[in-house]
Wavefront OBJ file of the C-alpha trace (Angstrom):
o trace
v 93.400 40.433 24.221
v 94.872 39.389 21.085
v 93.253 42.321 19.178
v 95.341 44.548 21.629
v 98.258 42.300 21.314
v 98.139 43.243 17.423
v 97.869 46.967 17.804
v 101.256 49.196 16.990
v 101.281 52.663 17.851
v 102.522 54.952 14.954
v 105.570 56.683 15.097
v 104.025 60.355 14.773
v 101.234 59.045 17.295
v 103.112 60.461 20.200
v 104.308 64.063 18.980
v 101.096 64.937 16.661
v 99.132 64.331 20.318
v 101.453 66.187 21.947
v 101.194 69.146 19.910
v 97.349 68.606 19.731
v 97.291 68.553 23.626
v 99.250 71.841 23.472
v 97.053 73.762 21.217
v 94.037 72.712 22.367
v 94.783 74.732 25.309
v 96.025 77.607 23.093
v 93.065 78.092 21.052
v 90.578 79.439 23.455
v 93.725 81.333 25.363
v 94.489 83.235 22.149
v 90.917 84.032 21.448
v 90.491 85.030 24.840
v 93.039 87.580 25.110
v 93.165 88.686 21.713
v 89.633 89.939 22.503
v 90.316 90.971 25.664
v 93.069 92.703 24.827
v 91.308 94.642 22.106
v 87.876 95.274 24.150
v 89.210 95.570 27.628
v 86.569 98.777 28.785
v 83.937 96.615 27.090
v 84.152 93.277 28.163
v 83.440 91.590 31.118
v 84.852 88.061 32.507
v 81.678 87.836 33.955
v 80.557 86.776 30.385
v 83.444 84.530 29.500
v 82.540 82.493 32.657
v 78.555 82.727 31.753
v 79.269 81.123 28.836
v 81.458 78.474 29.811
v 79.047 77.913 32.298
v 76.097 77.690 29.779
v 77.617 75.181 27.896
v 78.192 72.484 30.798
v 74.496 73.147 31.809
v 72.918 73.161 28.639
v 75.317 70.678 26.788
v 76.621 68.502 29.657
v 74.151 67.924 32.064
v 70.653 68.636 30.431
v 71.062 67.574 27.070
v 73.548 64.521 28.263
v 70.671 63.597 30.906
v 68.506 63.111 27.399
v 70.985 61.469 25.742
v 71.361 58.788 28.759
v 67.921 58.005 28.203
v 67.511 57.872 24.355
v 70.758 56.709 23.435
v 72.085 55.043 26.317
v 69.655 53.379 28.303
v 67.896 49.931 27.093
v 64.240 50.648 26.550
v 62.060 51.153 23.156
v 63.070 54.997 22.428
v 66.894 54.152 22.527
v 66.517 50.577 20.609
v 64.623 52.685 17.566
v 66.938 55.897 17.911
v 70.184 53.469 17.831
v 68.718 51.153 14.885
v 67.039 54.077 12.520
v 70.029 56.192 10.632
v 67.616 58.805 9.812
v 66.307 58.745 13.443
v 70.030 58.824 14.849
v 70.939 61.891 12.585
v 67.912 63.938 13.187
v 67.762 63.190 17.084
v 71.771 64.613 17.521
v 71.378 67.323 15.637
v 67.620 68.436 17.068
v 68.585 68.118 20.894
v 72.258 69.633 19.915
v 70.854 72.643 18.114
v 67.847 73.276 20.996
v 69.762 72.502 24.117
v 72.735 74.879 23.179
v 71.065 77.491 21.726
v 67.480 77.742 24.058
v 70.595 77.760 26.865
v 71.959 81.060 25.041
v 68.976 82.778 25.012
v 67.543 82.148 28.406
v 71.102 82.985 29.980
v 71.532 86.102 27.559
v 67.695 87.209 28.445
v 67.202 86.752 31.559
v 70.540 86.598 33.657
v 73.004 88.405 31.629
v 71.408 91.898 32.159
v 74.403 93.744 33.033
v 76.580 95.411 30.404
v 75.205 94.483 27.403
v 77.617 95.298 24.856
v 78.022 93.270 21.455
v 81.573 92.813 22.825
v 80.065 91.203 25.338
v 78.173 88.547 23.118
v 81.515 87.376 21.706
v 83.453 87.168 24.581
v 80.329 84.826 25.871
v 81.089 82.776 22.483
v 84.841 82.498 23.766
v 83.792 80.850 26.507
v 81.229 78.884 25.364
v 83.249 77.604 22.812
v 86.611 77.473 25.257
v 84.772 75.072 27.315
v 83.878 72.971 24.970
v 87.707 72.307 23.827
v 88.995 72.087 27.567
v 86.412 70.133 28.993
v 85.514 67.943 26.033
v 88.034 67.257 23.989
v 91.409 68.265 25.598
v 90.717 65.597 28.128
v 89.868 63.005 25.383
v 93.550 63.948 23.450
v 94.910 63.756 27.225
v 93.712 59.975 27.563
v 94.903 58.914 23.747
v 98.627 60.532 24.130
v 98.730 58.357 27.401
v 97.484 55.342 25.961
v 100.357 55.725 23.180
v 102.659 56.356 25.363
v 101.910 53.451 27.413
v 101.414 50.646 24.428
v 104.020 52.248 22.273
v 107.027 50.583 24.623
v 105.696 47.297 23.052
v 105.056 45.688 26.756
v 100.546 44.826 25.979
v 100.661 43.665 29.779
v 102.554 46.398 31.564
v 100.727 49.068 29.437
v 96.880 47.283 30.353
v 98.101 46.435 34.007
v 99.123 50.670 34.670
v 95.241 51.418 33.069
v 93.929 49.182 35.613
v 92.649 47.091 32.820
v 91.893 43.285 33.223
v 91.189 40.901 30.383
v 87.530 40.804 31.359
v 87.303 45.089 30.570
v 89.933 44.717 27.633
v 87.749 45.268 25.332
v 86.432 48.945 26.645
v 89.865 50.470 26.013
v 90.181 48.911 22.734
v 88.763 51.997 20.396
v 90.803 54.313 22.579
v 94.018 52.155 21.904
v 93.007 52.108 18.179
v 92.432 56.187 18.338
v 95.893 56.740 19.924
v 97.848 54.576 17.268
v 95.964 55.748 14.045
v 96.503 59.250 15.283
v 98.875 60.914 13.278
v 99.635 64.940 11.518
v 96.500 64.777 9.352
v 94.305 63.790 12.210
v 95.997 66.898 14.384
v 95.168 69.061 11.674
v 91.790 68.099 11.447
v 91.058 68.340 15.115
v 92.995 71.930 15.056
v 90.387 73.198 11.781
v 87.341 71.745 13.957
v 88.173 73.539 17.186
v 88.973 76.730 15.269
v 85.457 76.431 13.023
v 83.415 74.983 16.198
v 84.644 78.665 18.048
v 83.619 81.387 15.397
v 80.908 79.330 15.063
v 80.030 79.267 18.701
v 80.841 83.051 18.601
v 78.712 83.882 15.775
v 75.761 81.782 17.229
v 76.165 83.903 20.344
v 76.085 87.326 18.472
v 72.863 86.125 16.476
v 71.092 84.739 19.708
v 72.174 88.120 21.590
v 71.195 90.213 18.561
v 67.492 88.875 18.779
v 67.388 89.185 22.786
v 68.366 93.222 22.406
v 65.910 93.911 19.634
v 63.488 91.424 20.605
v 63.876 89.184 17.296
v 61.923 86.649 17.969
v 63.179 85.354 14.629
v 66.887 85.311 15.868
v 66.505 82.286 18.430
v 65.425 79.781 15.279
v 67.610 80.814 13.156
v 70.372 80.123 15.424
v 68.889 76.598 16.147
v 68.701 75.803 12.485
v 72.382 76.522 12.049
v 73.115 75.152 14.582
v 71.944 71.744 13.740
v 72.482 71.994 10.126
v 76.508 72.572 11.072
v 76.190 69.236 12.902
v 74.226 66.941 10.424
v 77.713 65.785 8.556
v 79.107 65.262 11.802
v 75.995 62.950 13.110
v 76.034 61.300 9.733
v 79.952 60.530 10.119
v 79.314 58.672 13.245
v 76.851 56.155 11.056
v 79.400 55.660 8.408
v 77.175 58.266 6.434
v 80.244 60.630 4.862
v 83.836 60.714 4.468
v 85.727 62.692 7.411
v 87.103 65.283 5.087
v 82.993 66.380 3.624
v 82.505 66.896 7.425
v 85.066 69.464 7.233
v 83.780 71.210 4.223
v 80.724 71.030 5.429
v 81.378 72.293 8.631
v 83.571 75.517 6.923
v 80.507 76.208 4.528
v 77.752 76.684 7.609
v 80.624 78.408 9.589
v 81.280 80.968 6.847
v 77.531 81.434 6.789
v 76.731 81.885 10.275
v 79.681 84.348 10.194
v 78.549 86.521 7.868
v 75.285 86.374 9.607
v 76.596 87.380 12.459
v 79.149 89.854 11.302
v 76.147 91.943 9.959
v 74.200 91.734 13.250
v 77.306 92.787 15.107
v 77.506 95.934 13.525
v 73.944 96.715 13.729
v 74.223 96.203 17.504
v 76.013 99.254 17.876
l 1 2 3 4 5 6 7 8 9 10 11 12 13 14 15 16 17 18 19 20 21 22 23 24 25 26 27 28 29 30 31 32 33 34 35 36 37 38 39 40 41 42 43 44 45 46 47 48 49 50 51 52 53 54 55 56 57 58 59 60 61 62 63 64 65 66 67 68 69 70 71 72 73 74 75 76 77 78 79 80 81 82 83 84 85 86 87 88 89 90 91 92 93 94 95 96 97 98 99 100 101 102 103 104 105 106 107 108 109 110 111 112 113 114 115 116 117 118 119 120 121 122 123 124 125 126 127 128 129 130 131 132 133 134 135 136 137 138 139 140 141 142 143 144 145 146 147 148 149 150 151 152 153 154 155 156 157 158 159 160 161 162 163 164 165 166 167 168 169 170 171 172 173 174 175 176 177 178 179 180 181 182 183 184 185 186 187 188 189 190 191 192 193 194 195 196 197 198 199 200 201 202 203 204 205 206 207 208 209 210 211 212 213 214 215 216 217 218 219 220 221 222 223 224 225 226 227 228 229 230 231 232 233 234 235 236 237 238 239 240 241 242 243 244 245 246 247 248 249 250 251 252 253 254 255 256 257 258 259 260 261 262 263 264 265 266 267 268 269 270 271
């Protein structure tokens, strides 16, 4: 456990993940009842719950059920997916883009029937995207603020023994430990920009997808995969060491903004 032994958390560890905790919540809150607020006779929560919904069916349990077999699993698919970059890349982005957006269309074609309004479509976004932040990656900032707050009174053995952690399973909690003490203003900003750009983008996806289901665009449902996956091709090629974190943020404002504007002109032809 030496590695552990070595690790200091940062002194703006603690309040940068405290802040992040806090407005992860507030991001899909504000966009919930901003819109709400605004569209009340045209919204439904029906939809904010379809989409939340949608998301931990199509994202969490099909497409991880996938995942567990080509990514996680030992057998021959994994063991080339794992050791090909180009493989890697192409395989996150393909089953990201499909799963997420073939789950918008079927639940926007054939179960969200009921007042169909283009107010509708974004409010399904907010929850969509909501989810996403509360389900996903709230609980991930949840477990790094602990983990600094528990290694950051100096004590390796009192922090690893309240964790439940034995020398044997060290090792597991090592990248979290190594999260929690890098984490710092500039990484709370960046997580803030992603969660903000990953929910007009999850919104503007919605509005595209729901655009093609009311006017039967068959082209609609493609389009929105293909954005889809190329918003997250920085993103799978930051995981191989690929790109710099800050080019995945560029990137990712660059396919936002276009998806936007997409959308934005779809929106108003819904009416």
């Amino acid at each position: 456990m030496t590695e552990i032994d070595s690790i200091v958390i940062g002194k703006s560890s603690i309040p940068s993940l405290i802040i992040t905790v806090i407005l992860m919540i507030v991001i899909p809150v504000i966009f919930f009842v901003y819109w709400r607020k605004k569209h009340k006779q045209q919204t439904k929560i029906s939809w904010l719950i379809a989409g939340a919904v949608g998301f931990i069916v199509s994202a969490r349990v099909l497409e991880l059920g996938i995942h567990y077999f080509c990514i996680v699993s030992e057998n021959p698919v994994s063991r080339f997916i794992n050791g090909n970059t180009a493989a890697f890349v192409l395989y996150g982005i393909i089953t990201a883009g499909v799963f997420e957006e073939c789950g918008r269309h079927i639940i926007l074609k054939y179960i969200m029937k009921k007042d169909r309004t283009r107010e509708n479509a974004v409010m399904y976004g907010i929850g969509h995207g909501g989810i996403e932040i509360l389900a996903v990656i709230l609980p991930s900032m949840i477990i790094y603020l602990v983990v600094a707050v528990l290694f950051s009174g100096g004590n390796t053995e009192n922090a690893l023994h309240a964790l439940n952690i034995t020398e044997e399973t060290a090792a597991s909690v090592l990248p979290s430990v190594k999260a929690a003490a890098a984490f710092d203003y500039v990484a709370m900003a960046m997580n803030v920009i992603e969660r903000l750009l990953a929910m007009l983008l999850h919104i503007g996806l919605t509005v595209i997808v729901y655009y093609g289901v009311i006017n039967a665009k068959k082209v609609c449902l493609p389009a929105a995969i293909l954005l889809h996956m190329l918003m997250d091709t920085f993103p799978s090629m930051y995981q191989r060491g690929l790109v710099p974190l800050w080019a995945v943020e560029v990137w990712a404002a660059v396919w936002t903004a276009v998806t936007i504007f997409i959308a934005v002109k779809l929106y108003k032809r819904c009416d």
